[in-house]
N, C-alpha and C positions, 0 to 999 in steps of 0.2 A: 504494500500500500504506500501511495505517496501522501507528502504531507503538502499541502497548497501555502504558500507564503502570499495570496494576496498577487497587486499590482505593482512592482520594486523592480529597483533598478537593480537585479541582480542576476549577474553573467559571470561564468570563470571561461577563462580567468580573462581580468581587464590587465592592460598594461599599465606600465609605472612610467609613465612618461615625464622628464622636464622640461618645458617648453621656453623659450631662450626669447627677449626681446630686449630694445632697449627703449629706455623709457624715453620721458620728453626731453628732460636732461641732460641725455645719451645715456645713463648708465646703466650698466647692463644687468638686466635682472633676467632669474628665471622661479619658474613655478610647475609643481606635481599635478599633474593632472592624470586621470585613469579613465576618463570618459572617449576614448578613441578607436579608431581603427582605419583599415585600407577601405575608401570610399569609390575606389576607380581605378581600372590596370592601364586602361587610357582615355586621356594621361593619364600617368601615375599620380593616384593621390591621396590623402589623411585626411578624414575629418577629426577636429578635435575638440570638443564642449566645454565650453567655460562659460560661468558667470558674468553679467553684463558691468557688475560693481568691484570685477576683480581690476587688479593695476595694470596686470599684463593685454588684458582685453584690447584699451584704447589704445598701447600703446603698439599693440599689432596691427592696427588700423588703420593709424597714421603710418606705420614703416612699410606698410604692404607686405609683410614674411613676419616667419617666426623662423626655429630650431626646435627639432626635437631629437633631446639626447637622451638614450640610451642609458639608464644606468645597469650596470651589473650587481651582484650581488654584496660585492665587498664595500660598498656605495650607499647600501640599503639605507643608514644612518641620516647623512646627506642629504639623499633625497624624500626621506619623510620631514627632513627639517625643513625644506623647500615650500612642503606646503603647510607647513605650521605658522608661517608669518608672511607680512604686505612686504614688499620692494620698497611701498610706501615710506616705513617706518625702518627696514634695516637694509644692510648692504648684504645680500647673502653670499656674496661669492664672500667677502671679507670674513665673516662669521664661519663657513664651513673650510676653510684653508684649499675651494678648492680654483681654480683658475679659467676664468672668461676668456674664448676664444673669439675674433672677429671670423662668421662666416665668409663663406669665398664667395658666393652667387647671391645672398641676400642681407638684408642689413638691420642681423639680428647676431647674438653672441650663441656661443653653444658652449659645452662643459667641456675644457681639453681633457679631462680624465678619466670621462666615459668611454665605454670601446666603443658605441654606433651613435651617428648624429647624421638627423634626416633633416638636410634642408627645405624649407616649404616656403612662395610665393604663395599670397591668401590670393583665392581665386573666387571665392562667395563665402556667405556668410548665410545663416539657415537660422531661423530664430525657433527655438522649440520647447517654449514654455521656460521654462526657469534659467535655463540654458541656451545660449546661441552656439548652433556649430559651427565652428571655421573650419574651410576647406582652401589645405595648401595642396598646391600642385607641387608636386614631389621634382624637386631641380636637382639636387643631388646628394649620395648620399657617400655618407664613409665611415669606414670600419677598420678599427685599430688591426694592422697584420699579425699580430701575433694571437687573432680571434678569425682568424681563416682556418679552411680547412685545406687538406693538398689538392685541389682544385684549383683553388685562390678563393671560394666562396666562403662567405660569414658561415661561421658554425654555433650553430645554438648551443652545443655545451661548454664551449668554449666563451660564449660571450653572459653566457648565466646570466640573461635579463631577468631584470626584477617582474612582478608579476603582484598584482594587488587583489585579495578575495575581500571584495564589499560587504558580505554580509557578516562576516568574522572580524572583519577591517583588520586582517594580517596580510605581509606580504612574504613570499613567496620563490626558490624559483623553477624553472620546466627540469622535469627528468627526460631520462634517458628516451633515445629515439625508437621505435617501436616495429617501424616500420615503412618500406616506402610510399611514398603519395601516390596516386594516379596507376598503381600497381600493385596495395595489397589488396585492393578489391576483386582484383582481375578471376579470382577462382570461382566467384560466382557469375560471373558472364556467361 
């Protein structure tokens, strides 16, 4: 028997996203957000949900982009303090000892010590009740090499993202691979 929880915002696993802008002042703030996902293969693109009263909001609106960096798991710390306070009232890169990157394609910071940081161009804006989503078109993306795998492609154990469960409000992060996509279903065809 299942238990019904009602109408909640609750999906596993959501991501642990930092999303990187810089304010009116230029200075470069970021903030956790866990409301996201791939919104379009083309273009490639993120939507991401945030409050209309957050600091990062307007200042992603005036810069046209944000960042979103990737954190891994040794980070978990950091990035739950990211959304525990405004840009407003503190400096977080200064507070978390961690360092503000200038993006290469848009004119937002991202975390240099996360391994994956997704550059995003805000391409619309979705207003959806409490939340508005912004949707970046994915310009480019980078991944620390020593979080490849012998391909050269990102490797999920390897980059141990963090991962946020809403309803326990723990984070989290992905185990081991299971199986491959597009091919372990193949024995029921």
């Amino acid at each position: 028997m299942k238990k019904s929880f009602g109408s909640k915002p609750l999906v596993f696993p959501t991501p642990t996203w930092v999303i990187g802008c810089y304010d009116a002042q230029g200075k470069a703030n970021v903030m956790t957000a866990a409301w996201g996902g791939i919104v379009s293969s083309l273009p490639p693109s993120i939507g991401v949900s945030l409050r209309e009263n957050r600091h990062s909001y307007q200042s992603i609106l005036a810069k046209g982009g944000f960042t979103i960096s990737v954190p891994g798991a040794k980070h978990a710390r950091e990035a739950d303090y990211f959304g525990l306070v405004s840009g407003r009232d503190r400096d977080k890169f200064a507070a978390s000892g961690l360092t503000p990157q200038r993006a290469e394609f848009v004119d937002a910071p991202y975390v240099a010590e996360f391994p994956m940081i997704i550059e995003c161009r805000l391409s619309q804006t979705v207003e959806l009740g409490q939340h508005i989503q912004l949707i970046g078109e994915i310009v480019d993306v980078k991944v620390d090499e020593d979080a490849l795998d012998a391909d050269g492609n990102p490797d999920m154990a390897l980059l141990a993202p963090l991962v946020f469960a809403p309803g326990a409000r723990t984070y989290h992060t992905v185990g081991p691979a299971i199986g491959k996509a597009f091919s372990l279903g193949k024995g029921l065809l």
